[in-house]
LOBA-112207 format. One record per residue (C-alpha): residue number from 0; x, y, z. Coordinates in Angstrom, 1 decimal. Example, Ala and Ser with C-alpha at 12.3 -4.5 7.8 and 13.67 -1.06 7.14 Angstrom:
<pts>
+-----+--------+--------+--------+
|   n |      u |      v |      w |
+-----+--------+--------+--------+
|   0 |   12.3 |   -4.5 |    7.8 |
|   1 |   13.7 |   -1.1 |    7.1 |
+-----+--------+--------+--------+
</pts>
This chain:
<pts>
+-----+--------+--------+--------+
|   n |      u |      v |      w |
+-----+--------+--------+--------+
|   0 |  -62.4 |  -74.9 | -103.4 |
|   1 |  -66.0 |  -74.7 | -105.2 |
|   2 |  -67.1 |  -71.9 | -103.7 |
|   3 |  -63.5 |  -70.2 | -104.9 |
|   4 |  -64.4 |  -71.5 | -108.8 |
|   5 |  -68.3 |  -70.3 | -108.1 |
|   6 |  -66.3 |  -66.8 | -107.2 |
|   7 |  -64.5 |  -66.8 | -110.3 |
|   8 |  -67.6 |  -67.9 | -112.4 |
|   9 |  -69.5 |  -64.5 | -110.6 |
|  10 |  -66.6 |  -62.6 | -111.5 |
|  11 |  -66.5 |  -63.5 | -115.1 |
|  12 |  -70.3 |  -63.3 | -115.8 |
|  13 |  -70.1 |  -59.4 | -114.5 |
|  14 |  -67.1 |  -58.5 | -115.3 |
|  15 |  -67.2 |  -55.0 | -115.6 |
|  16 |  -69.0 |  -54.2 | -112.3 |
|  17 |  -66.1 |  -56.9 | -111.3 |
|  18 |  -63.5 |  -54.5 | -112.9 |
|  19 |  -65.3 |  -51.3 | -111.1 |
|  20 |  -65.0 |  -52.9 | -107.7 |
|  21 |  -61.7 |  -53.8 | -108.2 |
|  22 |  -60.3 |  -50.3 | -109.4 |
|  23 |  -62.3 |  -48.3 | -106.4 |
|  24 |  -59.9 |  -50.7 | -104.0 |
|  25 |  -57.1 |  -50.2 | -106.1 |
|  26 |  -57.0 |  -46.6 | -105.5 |
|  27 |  -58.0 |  -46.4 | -102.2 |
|  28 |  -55.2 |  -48.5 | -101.4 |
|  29 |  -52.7 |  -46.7 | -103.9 |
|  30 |  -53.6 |  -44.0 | -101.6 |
|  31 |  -52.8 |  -46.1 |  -98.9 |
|  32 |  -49.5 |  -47.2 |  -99.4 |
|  33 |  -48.8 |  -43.7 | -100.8 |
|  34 |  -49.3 |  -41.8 |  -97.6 |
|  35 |  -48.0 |  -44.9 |  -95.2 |
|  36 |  -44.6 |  -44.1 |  -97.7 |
|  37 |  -44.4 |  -40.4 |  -96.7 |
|  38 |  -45.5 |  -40.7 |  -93.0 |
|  39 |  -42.3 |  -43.4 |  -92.7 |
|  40 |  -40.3 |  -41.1 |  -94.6 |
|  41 |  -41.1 |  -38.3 |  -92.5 |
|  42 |  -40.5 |  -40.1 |  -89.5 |
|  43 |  -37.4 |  -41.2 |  -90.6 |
|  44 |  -36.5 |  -37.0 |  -91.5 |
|  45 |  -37.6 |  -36.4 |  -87.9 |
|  46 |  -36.0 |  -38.9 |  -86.5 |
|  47 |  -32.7 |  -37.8 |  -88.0 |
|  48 |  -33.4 |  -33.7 |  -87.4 |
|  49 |  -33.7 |  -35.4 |  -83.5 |
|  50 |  -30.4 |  -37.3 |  -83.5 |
|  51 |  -28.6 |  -34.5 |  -84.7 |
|  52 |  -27.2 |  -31.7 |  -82.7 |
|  53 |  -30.3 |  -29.5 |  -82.3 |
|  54 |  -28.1 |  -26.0 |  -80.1 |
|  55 |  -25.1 |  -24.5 |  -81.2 |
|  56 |  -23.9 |  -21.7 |  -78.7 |
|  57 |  -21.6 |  -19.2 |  -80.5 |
|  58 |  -18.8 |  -18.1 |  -77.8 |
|  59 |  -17.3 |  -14.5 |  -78.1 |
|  60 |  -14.3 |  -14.2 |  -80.3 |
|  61 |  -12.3 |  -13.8 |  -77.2 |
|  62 |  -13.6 |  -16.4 |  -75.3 |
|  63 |  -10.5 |  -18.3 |  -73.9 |
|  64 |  -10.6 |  -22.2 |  -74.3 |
|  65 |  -11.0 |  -22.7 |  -70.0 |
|  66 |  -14.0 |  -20.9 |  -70.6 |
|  67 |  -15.4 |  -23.1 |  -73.4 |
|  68 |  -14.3 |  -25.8 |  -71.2 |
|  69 |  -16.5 |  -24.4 |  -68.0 |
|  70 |  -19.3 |  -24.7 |  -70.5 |
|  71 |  -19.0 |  -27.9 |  -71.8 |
|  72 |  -18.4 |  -29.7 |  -68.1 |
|  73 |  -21.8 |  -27.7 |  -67.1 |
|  74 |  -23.2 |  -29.4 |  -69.6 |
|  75 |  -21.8 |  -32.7 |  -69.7 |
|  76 |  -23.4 |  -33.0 |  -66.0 |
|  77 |  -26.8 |  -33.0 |  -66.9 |
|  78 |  -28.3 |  -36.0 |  -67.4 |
|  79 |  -30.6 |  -34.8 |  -70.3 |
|  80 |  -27.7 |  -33.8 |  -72.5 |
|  81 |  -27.0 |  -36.3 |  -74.8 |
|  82 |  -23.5 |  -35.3 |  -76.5 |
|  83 |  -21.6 |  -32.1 |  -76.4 |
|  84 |  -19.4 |  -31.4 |  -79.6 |
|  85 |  -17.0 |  -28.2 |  -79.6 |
|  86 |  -16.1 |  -26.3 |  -82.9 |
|  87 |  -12.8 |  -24.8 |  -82.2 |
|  88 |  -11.9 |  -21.4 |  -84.1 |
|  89 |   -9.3 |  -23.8 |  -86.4 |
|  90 |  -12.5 |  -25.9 |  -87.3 |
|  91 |  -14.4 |  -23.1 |  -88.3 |
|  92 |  -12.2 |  -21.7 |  -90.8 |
|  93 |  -11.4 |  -24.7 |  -92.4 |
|  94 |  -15.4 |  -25.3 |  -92.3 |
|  95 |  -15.3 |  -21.6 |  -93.6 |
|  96 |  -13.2 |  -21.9 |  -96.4 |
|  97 |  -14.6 |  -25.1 |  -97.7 |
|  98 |  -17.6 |  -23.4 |  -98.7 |
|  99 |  -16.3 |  -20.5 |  -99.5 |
| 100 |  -15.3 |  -20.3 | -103.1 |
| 101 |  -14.5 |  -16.4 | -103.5 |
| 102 |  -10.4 |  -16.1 | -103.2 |
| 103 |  -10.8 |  -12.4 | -101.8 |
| 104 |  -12.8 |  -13.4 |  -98.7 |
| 105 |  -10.9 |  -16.5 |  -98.0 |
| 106 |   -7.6 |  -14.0 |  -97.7 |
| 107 |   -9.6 |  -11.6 |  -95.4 |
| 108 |  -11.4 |  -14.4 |  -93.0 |
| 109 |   -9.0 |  -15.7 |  -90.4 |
| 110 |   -9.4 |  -17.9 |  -87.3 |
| 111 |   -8.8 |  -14.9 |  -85.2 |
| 112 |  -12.3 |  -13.6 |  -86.2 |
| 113 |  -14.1 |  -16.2 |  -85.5 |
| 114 |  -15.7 |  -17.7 |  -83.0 |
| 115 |  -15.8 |  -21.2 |  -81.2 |
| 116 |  -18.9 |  -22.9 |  -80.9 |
| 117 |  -20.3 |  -25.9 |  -79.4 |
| 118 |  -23.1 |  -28.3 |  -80.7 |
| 119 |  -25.3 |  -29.6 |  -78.4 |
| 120 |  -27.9 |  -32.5 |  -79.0 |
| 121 |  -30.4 |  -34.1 |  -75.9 |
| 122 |  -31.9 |  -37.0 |  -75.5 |
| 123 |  -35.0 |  -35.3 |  -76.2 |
| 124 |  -36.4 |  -32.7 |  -77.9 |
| 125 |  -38.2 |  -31.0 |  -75.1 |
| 126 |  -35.1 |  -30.7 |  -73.1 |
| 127 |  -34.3 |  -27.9 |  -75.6 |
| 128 |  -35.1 |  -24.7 |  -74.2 |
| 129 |  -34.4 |  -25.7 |  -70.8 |
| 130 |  -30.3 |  -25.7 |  -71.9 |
| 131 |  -30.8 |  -22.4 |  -74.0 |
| 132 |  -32.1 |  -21.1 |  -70.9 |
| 133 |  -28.9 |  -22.8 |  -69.3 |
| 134 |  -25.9 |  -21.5 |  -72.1 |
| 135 |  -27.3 |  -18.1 |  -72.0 |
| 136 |  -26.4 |  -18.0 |  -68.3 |
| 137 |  -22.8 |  -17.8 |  -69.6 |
| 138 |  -21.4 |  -14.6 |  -70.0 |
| 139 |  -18.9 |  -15.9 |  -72.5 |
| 140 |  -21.7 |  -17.3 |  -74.9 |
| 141 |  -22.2 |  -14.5 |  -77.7 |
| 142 |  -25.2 |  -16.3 |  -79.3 |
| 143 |  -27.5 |  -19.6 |  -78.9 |
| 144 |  -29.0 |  -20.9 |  -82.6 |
| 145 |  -32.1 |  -23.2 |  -81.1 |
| 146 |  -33.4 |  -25.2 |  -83.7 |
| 147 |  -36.7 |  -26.5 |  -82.0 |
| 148 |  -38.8 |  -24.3 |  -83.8 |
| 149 |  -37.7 |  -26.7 |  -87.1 |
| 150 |  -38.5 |  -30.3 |  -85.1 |
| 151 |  -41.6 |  -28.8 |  -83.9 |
| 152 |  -43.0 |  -27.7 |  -87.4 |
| 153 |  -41.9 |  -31.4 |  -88.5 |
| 154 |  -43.8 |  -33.0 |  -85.9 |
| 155 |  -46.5 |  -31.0 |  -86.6 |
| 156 |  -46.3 |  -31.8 |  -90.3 |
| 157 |  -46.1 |  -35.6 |  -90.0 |
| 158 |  -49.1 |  -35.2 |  -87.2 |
| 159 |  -51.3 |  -33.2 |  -90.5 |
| 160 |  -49.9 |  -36.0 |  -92.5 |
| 161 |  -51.3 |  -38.8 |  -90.9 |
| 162 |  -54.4 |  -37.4 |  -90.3 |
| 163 |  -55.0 |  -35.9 |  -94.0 |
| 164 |  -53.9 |  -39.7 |  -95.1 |
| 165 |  -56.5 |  -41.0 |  -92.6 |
| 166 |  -59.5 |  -38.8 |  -93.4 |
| 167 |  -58.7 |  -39.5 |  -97.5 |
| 168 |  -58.0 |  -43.5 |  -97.1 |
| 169 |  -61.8 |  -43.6 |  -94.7 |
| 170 |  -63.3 |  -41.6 |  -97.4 |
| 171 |  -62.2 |  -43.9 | -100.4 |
| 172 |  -62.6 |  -47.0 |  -98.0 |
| 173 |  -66.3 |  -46.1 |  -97.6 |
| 174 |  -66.6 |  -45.7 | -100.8 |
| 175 |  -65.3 |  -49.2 | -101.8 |
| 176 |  -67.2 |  -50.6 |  -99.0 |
| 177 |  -70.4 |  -49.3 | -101.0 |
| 178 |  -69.6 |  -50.3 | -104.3 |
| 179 |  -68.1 |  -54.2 | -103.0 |
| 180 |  -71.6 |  -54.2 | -101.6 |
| 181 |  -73.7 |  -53.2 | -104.4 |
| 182 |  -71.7 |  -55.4 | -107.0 |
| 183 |  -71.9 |  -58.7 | -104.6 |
| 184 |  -76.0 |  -57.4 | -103.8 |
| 185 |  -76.7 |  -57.0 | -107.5 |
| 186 |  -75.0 |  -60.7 | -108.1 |
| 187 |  -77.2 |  -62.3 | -105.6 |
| 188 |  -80.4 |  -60.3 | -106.4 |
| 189 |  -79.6 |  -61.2 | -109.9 |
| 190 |  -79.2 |  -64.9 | -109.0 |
| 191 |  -82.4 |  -64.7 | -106.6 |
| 192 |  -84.3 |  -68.0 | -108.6 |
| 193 |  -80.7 |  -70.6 | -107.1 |
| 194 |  -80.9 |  -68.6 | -104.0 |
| 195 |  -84.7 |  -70.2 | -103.5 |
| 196 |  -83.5 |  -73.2 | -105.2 |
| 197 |  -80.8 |  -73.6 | -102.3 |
| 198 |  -83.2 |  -72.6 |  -99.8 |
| 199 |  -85.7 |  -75.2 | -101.1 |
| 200 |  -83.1 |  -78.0 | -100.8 |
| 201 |  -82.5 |  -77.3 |  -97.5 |
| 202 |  -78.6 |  -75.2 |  -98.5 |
| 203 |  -77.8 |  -73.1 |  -95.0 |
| 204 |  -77.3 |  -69.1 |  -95.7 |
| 205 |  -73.2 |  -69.5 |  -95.0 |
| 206 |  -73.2 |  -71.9 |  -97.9 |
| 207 |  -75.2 |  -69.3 | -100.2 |
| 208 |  -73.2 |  -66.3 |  -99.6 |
| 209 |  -69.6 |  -68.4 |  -99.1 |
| 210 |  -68.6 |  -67.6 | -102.8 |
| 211 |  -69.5 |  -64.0 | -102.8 |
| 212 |  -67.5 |  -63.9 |  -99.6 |
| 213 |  -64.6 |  -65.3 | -101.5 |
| 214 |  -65.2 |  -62.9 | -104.4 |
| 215 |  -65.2 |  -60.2 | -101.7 |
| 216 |  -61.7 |  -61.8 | -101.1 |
| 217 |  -60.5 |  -61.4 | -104.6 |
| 218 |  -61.4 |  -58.0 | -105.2 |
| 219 |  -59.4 |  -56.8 | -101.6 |
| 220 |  -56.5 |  -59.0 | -102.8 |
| 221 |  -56.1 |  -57.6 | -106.6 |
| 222 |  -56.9 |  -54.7 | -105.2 |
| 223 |  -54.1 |  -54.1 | -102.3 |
| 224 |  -51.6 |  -55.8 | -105.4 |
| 225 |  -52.6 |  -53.5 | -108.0 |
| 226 |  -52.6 |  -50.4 | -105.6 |
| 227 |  -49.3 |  -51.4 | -104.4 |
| 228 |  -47.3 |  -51.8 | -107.6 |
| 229 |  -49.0 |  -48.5 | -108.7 |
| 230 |  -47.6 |  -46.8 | -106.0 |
| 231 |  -44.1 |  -48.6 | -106.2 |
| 232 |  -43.7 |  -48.1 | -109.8 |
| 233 |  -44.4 |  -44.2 | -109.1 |
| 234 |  -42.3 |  -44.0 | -106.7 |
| 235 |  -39.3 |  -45.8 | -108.8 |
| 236 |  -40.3 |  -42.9 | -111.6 |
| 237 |  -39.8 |  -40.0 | -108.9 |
| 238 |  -36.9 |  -41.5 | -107.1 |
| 239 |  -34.8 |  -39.5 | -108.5 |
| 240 |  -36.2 |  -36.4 | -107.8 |
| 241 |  -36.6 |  -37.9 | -104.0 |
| 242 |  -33.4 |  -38.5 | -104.0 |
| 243 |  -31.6 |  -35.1 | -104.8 |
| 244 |  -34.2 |  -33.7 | -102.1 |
| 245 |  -34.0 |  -36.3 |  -99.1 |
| 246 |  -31.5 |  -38.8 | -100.4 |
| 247 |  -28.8 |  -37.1 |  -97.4 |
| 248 |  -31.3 |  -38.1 |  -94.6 |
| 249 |  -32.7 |  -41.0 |  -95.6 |
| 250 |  -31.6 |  -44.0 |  -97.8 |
| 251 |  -33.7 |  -44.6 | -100.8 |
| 252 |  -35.7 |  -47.0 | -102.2 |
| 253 |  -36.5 |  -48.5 |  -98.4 |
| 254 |  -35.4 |  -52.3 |  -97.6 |
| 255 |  -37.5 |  -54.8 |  -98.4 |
| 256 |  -38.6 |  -55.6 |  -95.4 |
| 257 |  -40.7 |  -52.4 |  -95.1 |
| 258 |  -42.0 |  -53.2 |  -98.6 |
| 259 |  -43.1 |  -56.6 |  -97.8 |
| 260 |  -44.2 |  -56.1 |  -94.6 |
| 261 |  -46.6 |  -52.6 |  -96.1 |
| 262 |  -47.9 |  -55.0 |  -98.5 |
| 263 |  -48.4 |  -57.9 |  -96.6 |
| 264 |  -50.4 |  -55.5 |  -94.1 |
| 265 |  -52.3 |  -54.1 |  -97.0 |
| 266 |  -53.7 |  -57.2 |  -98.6 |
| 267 |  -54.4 |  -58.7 |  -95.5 |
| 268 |  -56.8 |  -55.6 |  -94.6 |
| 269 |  -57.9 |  -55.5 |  -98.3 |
| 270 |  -58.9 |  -59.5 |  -97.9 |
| 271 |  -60.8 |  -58.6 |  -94.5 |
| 272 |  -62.3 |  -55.3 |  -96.1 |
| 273 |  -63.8 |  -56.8 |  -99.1 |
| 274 |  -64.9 |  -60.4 |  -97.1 |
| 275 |  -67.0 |  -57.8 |  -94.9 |
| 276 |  -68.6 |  -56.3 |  -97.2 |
| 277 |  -69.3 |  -59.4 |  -98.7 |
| 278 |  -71.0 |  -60.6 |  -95.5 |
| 279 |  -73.1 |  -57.3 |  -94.9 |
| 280 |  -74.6 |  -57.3 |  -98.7 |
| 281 |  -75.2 |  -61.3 |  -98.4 |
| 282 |  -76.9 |  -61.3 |  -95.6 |
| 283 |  -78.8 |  -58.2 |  -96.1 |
| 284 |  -80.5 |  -59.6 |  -99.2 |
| 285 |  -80.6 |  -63.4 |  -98.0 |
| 286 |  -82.7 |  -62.3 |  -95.0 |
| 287 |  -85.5 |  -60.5 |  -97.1 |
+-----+--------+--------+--------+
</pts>
């Protein structure tokens, strides 16, 4: 407990290079948490493009139902296929002229002229081409829509994603880690006559840099809090926005448990990040 109250007592007597320190972590970890937000959000989008049904298989117009039924029992044998939906010709005019809002094209379009369909979803996405390659074995199939090329450009995004978020958080983490280390090393350089005091007295180097350790604590805590409700509170202000764009696929804000759980994570690496560079600047200087 006195070496927390000595931390505090640092703090206060610098407290802009205090207030510097703090903010440099603040953003890093605003930064964070903003790109640990869209990789889960992205995950969850992928996750949902990969649960859905990824094939549809357009039969000719005359394609008689035994022959959509050949298809879908071809199918339905193969253990990679996860669910087989069929789209009758009924279904697709209905579908048609729900979203169909011109009166002249609604009298003209009939079930006669369109085609049954199936929707096709696997239990993977690299299972893909192999049943395109399979449905276009059928004479009766007019046209296969493969949507892989869209799951693989998400993967790909949420893969440049996470790195861009890695390769900006190190950059700002190094960064803090340099300017936590040359606030506590300017403290203790600054404080160098009770450094040889303690020394004289017979004080071990763990009790000498304990509170600067503990101020190294501080600054990782405020700073994973601060960079978390900066991040929150932006994301409350463009939740609407997020919502009219992704609010079909995903359910917005996120439970709670995601929140605590990304801010519990944070602070407790914000703690650890700031207590090491504590360490490293204390006993750099105590051992000259």
């Amino acid at each position: 407990m006195k070496s927390f109250k000595t931390a505090l007592i640092n703090i206060r007597r610098m407290p802009y290079k205090s207030l510097i320190a703090i903010a440099m972590i603040s953003i890093t970890f605003f930064v964070a948490y903003c790109f640990s937000m869209l990789i889960f959000g992205s995950q969850l989008i992928l996750d949902d493009f990969e649960n859905q049904p990824t094939i549809m298989a357009f039969f000719q117009i005359r394609a008689e139902s035994e022959q959509v039924d050949q298809v879908v029992k071809t199918l339905q044998n193969e253990e990679f296929i996860d669910s087989v939906k069929v789209i009758s010709k009924e279904e697709a005019l209905k579908f048609y002229q729900e979203r169909q809002e011109n009166p002249l094209l609604l009298e003209l379009v009939t079930a006669e002229i369109l085609p049954a369909s199936i929707e096709i979803s696997t239990t993977d996405p690299e299972y893909l081409t192999e049943v395109e390659q399979i449905l276009m074995k059928f004479e009766q199939i007019d046209e296969v829509v493969l949507q892989k090329d869209v799951v693989d450009q998400l993967v790909q995004w949420t893969k440049s994603l996470r790195m861009v978020g890695i390769v900006v958080t190190s950059i700002l983490a190094a960064l803090s880690f340099f300017i936590i280390t040359s606030t506590i090393s300017f403290k203790i350089g600054n404080q160098s006559k009770l450094v040889n005091i303690l020394r004289i007295i017979g004080a071990s180097n763990s009790y000498i840099i304990t509170p600067f350790i503990y101020e190294g604590f501080i600054y990782g805590f405020l700073g994973s809090v601060f960079g978390w409700g900066s991040m929150y509170i932006s994301f409350l202000y463009l939740m609407p926005w997020l919502n009219s764009f992704v609010g079909s696929v995903i359910t917005l804000p996120p439970n709670w448990e995601f929140l605590a759980i990304q801010l519990g994570i944070g602070t407790c690496a914000g703690m650890f990040f700031g207590g090491m560079a504590s360490v490293f600047a204390g006993k750099k200087l105590i051992k000259k």
